[in-house]
C-alpha positions as CSV (number, residue, x, y, z in Angstrom):
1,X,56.5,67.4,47.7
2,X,57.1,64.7,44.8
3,X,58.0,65.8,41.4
4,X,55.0,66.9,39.0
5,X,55.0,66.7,35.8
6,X,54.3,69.8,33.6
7,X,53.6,71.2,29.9
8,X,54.1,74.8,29.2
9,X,53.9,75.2,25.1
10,X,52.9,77.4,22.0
11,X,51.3,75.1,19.2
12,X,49.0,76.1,16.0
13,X,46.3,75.8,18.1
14,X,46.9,79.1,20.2
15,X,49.5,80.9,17.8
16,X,49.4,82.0,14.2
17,X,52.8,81.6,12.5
18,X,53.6,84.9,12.5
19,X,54.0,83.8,16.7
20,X,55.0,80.3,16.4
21,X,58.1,81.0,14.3
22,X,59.6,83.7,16.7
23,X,59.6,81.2,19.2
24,X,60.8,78.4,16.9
25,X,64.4,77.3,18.0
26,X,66.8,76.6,15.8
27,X,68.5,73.1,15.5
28,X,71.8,73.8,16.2
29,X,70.7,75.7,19.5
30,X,67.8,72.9,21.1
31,X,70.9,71.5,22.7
32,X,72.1,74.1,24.5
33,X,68.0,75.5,25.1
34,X,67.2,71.8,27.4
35,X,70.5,72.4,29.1
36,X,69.5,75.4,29.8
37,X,66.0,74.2,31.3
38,X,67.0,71.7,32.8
39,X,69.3,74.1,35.1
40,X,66.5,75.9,36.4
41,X,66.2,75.9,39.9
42,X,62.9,74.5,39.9
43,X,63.1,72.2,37.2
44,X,64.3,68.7,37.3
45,X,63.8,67.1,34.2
46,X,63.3,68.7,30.8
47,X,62.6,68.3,27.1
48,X,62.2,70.7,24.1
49,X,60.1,70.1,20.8
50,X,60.0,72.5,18.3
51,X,58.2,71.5,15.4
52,X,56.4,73.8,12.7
53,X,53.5,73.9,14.7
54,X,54.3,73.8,17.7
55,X,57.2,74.9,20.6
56,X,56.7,72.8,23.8
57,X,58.5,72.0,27.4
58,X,57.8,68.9,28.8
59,X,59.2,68.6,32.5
60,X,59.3,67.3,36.2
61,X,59.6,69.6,39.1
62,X,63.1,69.3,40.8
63,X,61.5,67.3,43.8
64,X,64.1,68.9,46.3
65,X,62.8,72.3,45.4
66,X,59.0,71.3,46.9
67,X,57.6,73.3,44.2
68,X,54.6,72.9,42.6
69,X,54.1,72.7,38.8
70,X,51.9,75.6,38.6
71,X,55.4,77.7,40.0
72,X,57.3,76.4,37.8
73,X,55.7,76.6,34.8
74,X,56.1,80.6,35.4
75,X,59.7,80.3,35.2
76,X,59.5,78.2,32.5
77,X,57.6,80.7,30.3
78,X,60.0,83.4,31.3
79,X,62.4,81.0,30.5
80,X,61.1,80.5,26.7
81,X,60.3,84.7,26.5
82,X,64.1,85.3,27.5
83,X,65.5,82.5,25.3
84,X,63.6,83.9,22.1
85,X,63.7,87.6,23.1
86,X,60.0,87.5,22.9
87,X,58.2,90.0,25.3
88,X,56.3,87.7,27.5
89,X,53.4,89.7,27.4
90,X,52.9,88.9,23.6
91,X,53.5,85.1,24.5
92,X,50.7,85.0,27.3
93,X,47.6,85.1,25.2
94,X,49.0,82.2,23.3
95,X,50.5,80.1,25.5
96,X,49.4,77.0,27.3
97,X,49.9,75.1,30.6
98,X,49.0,71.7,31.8
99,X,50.1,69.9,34.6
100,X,50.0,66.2,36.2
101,X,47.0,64.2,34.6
102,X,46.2,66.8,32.1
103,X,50.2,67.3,31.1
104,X,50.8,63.0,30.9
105,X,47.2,63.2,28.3
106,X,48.7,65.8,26.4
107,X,52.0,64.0,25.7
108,X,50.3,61.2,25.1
109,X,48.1,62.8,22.1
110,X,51.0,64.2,20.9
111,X,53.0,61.2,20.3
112,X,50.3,60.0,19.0
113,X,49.3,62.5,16.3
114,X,46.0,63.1,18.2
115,X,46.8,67.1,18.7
116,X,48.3,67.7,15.4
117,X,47.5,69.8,12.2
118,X,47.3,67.0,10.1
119,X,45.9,63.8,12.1
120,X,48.0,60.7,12.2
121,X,50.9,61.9,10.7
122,X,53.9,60.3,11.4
123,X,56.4,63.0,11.6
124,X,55.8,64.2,15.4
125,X,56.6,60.8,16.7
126,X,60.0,60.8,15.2
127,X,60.5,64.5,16.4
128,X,59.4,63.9,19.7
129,X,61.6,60.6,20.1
130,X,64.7,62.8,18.4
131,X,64.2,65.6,21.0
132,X,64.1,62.9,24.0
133,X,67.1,61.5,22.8
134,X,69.1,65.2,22.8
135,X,67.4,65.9,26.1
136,X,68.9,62.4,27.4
137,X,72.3,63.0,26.1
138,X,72.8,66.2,27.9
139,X,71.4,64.3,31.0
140,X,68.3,66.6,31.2
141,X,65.8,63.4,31.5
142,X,65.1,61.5,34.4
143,X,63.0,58.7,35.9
144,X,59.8,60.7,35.6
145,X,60.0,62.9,32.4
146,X,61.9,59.3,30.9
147,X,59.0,56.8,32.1
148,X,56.6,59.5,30.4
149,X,57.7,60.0,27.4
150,X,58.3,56.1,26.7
151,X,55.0,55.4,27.5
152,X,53.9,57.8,24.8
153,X,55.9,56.0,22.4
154,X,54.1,52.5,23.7
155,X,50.8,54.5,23.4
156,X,52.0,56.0,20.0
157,X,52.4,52.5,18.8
158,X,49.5,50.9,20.0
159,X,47.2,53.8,18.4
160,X,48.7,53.3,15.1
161,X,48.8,49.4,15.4
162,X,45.0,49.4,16.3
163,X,43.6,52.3,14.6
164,X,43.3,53.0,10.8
165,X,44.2,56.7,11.7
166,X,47.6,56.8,9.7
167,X,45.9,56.2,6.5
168,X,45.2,59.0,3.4
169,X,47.5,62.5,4.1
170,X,50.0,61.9,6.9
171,X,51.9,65.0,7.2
172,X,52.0,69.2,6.3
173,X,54.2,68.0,3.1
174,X,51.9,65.5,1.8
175,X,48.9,68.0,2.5
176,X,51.3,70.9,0.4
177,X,51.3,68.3,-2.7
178,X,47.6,67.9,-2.3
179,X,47.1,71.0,-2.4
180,X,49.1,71.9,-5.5
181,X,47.3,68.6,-7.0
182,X,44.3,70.4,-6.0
183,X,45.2,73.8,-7.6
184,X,46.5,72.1,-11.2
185,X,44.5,69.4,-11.2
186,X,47.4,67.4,-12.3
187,X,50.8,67.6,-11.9
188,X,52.3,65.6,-14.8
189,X,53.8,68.4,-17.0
190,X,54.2,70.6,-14.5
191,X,58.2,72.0,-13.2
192,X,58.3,72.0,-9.8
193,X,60.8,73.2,-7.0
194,X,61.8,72.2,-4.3
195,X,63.8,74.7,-2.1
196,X,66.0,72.8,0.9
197,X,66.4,69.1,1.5
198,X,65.9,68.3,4.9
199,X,63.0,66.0,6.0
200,X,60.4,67.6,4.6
201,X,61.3,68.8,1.4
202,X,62.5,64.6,1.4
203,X,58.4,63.8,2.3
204,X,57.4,66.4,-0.6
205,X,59.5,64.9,-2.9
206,X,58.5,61.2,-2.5
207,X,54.6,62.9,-3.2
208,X,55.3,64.9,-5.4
209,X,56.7,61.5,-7.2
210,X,53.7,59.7,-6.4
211,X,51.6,62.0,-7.8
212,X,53.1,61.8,-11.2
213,X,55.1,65.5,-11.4
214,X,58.1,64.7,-14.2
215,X,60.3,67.3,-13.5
216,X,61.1,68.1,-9.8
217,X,64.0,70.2,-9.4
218,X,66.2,70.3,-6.2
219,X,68.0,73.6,-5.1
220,X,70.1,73.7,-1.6
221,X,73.0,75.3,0.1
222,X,74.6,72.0,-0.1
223,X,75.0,70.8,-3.3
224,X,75.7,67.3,-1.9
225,X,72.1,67.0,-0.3
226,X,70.3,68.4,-3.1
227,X,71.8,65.8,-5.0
228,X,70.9,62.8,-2.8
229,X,67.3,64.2,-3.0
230,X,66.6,64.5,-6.4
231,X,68.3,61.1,-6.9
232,X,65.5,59.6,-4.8
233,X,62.7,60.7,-7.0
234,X,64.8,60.9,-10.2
235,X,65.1,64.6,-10.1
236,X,67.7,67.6,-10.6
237,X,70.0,69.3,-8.6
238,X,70.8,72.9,-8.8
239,X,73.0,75.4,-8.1
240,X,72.0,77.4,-5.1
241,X,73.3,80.3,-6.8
242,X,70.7,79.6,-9.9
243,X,67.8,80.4,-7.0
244,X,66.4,83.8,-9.2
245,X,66.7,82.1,-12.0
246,X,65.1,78.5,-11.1
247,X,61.8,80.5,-9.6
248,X,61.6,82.4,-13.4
249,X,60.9,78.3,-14.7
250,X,58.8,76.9,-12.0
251,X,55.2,76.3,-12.2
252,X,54.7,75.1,-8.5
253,X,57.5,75.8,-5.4
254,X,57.7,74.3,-2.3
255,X,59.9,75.9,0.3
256,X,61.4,74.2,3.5
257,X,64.8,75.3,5.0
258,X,66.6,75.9,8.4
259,X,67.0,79.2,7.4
260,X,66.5,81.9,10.5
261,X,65.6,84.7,8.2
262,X,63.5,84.4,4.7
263,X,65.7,83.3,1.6
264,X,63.1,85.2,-0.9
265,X,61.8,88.7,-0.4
266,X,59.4,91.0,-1.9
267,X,61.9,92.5,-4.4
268,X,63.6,89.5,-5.8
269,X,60.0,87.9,-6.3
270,X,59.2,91.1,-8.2
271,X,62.3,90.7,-10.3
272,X,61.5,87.0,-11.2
273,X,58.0,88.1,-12.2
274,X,58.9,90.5,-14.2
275,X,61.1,87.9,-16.2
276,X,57.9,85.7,-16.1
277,X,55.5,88.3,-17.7
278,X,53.3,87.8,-14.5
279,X,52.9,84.0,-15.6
280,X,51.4,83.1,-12.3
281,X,53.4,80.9,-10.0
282,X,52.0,78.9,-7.1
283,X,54.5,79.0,-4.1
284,X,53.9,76.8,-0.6
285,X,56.0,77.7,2.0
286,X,56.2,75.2,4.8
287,X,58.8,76.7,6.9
288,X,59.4,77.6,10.4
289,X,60.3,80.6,10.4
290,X,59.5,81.3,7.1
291,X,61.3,81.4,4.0
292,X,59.0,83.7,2.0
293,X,58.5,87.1,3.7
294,X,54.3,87.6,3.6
295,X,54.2,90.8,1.3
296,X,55.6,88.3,-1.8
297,X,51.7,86.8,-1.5
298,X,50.8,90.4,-1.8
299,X,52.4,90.5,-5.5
300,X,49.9,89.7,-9.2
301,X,50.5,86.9,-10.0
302,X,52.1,85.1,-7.4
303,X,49.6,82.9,-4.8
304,X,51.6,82.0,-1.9
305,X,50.5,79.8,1.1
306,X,51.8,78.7,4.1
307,X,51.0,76.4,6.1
308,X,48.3,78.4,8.3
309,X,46.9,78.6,4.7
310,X,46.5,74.4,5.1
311,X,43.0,74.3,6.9
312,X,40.8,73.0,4.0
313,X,42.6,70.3,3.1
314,X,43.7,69.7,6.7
315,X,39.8,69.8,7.5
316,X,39.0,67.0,4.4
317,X,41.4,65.0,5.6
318,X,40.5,65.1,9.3
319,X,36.6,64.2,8.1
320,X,38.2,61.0,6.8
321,X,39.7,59.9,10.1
322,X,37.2,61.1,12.8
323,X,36.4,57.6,13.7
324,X,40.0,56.5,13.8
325,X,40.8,59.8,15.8
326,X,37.9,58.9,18.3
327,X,39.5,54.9,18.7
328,X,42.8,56.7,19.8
329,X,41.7,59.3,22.0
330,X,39.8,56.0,23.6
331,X,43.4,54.4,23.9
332,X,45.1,57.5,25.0
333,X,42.6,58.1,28.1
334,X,43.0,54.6,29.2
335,X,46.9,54.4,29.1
336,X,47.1,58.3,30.7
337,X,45.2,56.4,34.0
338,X,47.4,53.8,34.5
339,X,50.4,55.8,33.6
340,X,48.7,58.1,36.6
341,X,48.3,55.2,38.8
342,X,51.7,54.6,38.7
343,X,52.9,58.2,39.2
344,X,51.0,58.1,42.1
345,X,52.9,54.8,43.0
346,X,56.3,56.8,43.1
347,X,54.9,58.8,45.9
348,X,53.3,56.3,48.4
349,X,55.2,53.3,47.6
350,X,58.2,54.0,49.5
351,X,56.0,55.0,52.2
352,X,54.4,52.1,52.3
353,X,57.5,50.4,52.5
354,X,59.2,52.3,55.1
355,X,55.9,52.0,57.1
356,X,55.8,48.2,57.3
357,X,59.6,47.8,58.1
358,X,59.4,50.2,60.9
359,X,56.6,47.9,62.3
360,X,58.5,44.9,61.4
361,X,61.6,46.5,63.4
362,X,59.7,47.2,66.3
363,X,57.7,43.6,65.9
364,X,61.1,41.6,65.8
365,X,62.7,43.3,68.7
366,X,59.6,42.7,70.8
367,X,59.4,38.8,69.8
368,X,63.3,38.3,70.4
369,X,62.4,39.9,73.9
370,X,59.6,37.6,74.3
371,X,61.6,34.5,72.9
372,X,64.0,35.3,75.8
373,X,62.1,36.2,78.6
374,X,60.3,32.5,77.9
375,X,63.8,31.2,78.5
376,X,65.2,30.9,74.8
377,X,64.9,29.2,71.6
378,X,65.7,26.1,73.1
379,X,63.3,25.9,75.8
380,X,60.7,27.4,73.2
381,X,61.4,24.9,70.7
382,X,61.1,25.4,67.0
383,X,57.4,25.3,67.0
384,X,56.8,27.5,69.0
385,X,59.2,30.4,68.3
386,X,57.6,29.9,64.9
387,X,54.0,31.0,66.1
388,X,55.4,33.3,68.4
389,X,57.1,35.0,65.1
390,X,54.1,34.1,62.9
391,X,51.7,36.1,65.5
392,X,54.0,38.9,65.6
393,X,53.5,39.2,61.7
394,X,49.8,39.0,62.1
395,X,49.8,41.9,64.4
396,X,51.4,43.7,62.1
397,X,49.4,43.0,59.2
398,X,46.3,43.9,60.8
399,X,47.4,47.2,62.1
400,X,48.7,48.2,59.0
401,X,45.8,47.2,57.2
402,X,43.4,50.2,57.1
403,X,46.5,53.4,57.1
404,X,47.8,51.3,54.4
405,X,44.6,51.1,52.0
406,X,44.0,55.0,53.1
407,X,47.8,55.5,51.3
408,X,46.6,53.7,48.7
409,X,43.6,56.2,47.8
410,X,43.4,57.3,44.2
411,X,42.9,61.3,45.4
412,X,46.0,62.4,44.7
413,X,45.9,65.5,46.8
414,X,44.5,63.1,50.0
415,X,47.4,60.6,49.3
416,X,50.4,63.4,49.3
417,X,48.6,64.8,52.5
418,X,48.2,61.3,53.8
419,X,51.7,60.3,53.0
420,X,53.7,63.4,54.4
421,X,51.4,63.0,58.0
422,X,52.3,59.2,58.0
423,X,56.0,59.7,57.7
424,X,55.6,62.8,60.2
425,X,54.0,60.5,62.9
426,X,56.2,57.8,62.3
427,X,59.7,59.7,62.0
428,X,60.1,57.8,58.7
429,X,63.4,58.9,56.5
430,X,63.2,60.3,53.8
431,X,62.7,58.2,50.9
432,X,65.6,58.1,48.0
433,X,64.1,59.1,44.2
434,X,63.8,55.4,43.4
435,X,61.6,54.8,40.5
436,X,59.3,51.6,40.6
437,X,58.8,49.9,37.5
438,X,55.8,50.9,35.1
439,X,53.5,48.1,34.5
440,X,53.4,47.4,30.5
441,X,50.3,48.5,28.6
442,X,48.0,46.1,27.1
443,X,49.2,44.3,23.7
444,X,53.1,45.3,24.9
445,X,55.7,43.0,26.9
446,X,58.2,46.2,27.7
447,X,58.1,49.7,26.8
448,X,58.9,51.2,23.5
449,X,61.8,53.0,24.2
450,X,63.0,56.0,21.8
């Protein structure tokens, strides 16, 4: 049995966040976690994502296993239950499978911003091209997992190069601002934090700029990146240690940090309230996990959302870019069939091949016997051991002519049955894991590679 692709996967669609970040996996450990898939016994290939909305495994059945991707997509859920110490009974109602045509579609729409939150945003591509590249350093991608996800890069390309879909609010930060904008209005005047200074607080910042807020303060455990940050939008760094005292000032705060637990809980909120005199405070937590524990919302005065709390403005902007979304999902079906086409090419290809050389063998010993019997080249003359070959060829040709188109059938489940029968009659080897080459997609001369 060939290798199968597979997705096995959590994402906002299934899980609230309250599920989504105990599965989230921490940076510093994704390396380890696709080492760690990748060893399966049943898995060949493997890559991680995990993204605020969503955790995902995208992998190839370990060919030599002969196991199909519905098998191993049990282990691999195990797998993720084990890895977070979830139970995996709380994980089944909210996780998700797909496998061959439906799995190379879904990585498709990912990469191009087709499945997420926040339609055309640009973050996933450059999360999804980031976890290739740590799944290809710790050699846990191969021909098959590799060809499909830079394909999906080619498709994610040609989507945004032929679409309008990347225009308006591309990503959960930018949504956050708009929200706050939508809350106040304006936001000149108003103090804003920012808490963390990794990619997304970065994105918030350069809106909150934008959008004309004139005091945007920067807080992180490293004093060094808060101050890069608030260079960029002509902001101010602060002390980490100033934390209580920076939430007492602020009128709007946006929270996004690598932190595995939450940074602010119910009783220093109450504390910093109390030094407010309830002045209300509006407080958008994009984490995953979260960096505000859910009972702060709970507290007068303080309205707290998170980014399961994102759905109106997530639904205004989607309205906006139906069209668009529609014009990519066209783009995204059309590149999934020839990317299927050629999966289906690794499996009968080498058959194919294999198939006409054992005729040719047997063809070429039979005209040299021939050539002989007839009393030699020389008595043949060159003419003549030339049509003797060339009918030999012929033979061949139209023998092989109908097995061959029946290998060549687009059911894939008639073509793996007709390809393991033909190399069973025919005592072919078997073939090595050779790759072919991927035809390029329209409006591309080579794959987009990560």
């Amino acid at each position: 049995m060939p290798a199968e692709l597979f997705v096995v996967g959590i994402s906002y669609r299934t899980a609230t966040l309250d599920v989504r970040e105990k599965l989230a996996f921490p940076e510093d450990g994704l390396a380890a976690a696709v080492v760690g898939l990748a060893a399966l016994p049943v898995v060949g290939e493997a890559l991680l994502i995990s993204t605020c909305n969503r955790v995902e495994v995208y992998a190839a059945t370990r060919a030599t296993a002969g196991t199909a991707a519905e098998v191993a997509a049990v282990a691999v859920r195990q797998w993720l239950a084990e890895a977070r110490s979830v139970p995996l009974d709380a994980l089944m109602p909210h996780l998700y499978e797909r496998a061959g045509a439906a799995a190379v579609k879904h990585v498709f729409r990912v990469a191009s911003s087709l499945d997420s939150l926040v339609v055309g945003e640009s973050q996933i591509l450059g999360q999804l091209k980031d976890a290739y590249g740590l799944a290809a350093q710790n050699g846990a991608v191969g021909p098959m997992l590799g060809r499909c996800l830079e394909r999906a890069f080619g498709v994610a390309k040609r989507v945004r190069t032929e679409t309008q879909i990347a225009r308006g609010a591309a990503n959960i930060s930018s949504v956050a601002v708009e929200l706050a904008r939508s809350i106040f209005g304006e936001l000149k005047g108003k103090k804003v934090l920012l808490i963390g200074a990794g990619k997304m607080s970065d994105l918030a910042a350069r809106h909150l700029a934008a959008d004309g807020a004139d005091e945007i303060l920067v807080t992180n455990r490293s004093p060094e990146r808060a101050q890069v940050l608030a260079d960029k939008v002509d902001g101010e760094a602060r002390p980490w240690a100033d934390l209580e005292t920076l939430l007492v000032g602020a009128d709007i705060v946006i929270s996004s940090t690598g932190s595995p637990v939450p940074i602010i809980g119910k009783d220093l909120m109450k504390r910093v309230m109390k030094a407010r005199k309830n002045r209300p405070v509006f407080v958008i937590d994009i984490a995953v996990p979260r960096d505000i524990e859910h009972s702060v919302g709970k507290l007068d005065g303080v309205y707290l959302f998170d980014i399961d709390d994102l759905d109106k403005v997530v639904s205004d902007n989607l309205k906006g870019r139906q069209s668009e979304a529609e014009a990519g999902e066209r783009i995204v079906e059309a590149e999934a069939a020839q990317f299927l086409a050629w999966m289906r090419a690794q499996g009968v290809v080498p058959t194919i091949k294999d198939l006409r050389e054992r005729f040719a063998q047997v063809a070429r010993a039979e005209a040299e016997k021939t050539i002989a019997a007839l009393g030699g080249a020389a008595a043949l003359g060159d003419k003549g051991e030339k049509a003797l070959k060339q009918m030999a060829d012929s033979i061949i040709n139209k023998l092989l002519h109908t097995p061959l188109m029946a290998l060549k059938t687009p059911d894939d489940q008639e073509a793996e049955a007709l390809v393991q029968a033909t190399r069973r009659l025919f005592a072919l080897p078997e073939p090595e894991n050779k790759v072919p080459e991927e035809p390029s997609g329209p409006n591309e001369s080579k794959r987009s590679g990560p």
